[in-house]
C-alpha positions, 0 to 999 in steps of 0.5 A, spaced: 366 892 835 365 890 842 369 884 846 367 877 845 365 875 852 370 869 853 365 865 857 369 864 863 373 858 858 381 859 858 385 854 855 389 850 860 396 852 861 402 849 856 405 844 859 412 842 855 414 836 859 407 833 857 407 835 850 414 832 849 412 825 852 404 826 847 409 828 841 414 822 842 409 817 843 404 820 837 411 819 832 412 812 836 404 810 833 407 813 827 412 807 827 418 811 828 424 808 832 426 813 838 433 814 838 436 819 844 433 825 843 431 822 835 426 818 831 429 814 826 425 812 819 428 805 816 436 807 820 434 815 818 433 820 822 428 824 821 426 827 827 429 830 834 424 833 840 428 836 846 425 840 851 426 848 851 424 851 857 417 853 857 417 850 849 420 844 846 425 845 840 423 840 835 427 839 828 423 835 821 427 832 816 426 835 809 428 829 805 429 822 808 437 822 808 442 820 812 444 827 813 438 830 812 438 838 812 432 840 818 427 845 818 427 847 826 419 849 829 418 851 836 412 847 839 409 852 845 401 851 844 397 845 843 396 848 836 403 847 835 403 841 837 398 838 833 401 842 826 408 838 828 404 831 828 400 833 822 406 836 818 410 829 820 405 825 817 405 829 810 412 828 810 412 821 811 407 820 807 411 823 802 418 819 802 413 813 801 411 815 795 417 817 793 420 810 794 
């Protein structure tokens, strides 16, 4: 099967410290209340974004908790990012239907 021409088109490079203010302002829009380094729900933490060298080191509450168990991700493309918001939204949606 031969190459696929690329067409001159690259992505443009991942930049953490910009993808880590886009992702605090999105959970922001989402009304999550930045704390530190976390996003807080209703005084619970469900979120933390921290940068990570090249990458940003993102942990997802599981359940709305006061201590709640993280599910760890690392967000080094756009694409990860967009799942990482994604994934926040289905979970907030959750705990609301769960209350």
């Amino acid at each position: 099967m031969p190459d696929l021409p690329d067409f001159g088109f690259e992505p443009p490079p991942f930049d953490a410290t910009k993808a880590l203010e886009q992702t605090k302002r999105a959970l922001r829009e989402l009304k999550l209340a930045e704390r530190g380094t976390g996003f807080e729900l209703r005084g619970k933490r469900v979120a933390e974004l921290k940068p990570e060298g090249a990458a940003v080191a993102a942990r997802l509450a599981r359940k709305l908790a006061l201590t709640p168990e993280w599910d760890r991700r690392r967000i080094e493309s756009a694409a990860d990012q967009r799942k990482f918001i994604d994934e926040v939204k289905r979970r907030l949606e959750r705990w609301e239907r769960e209350e």
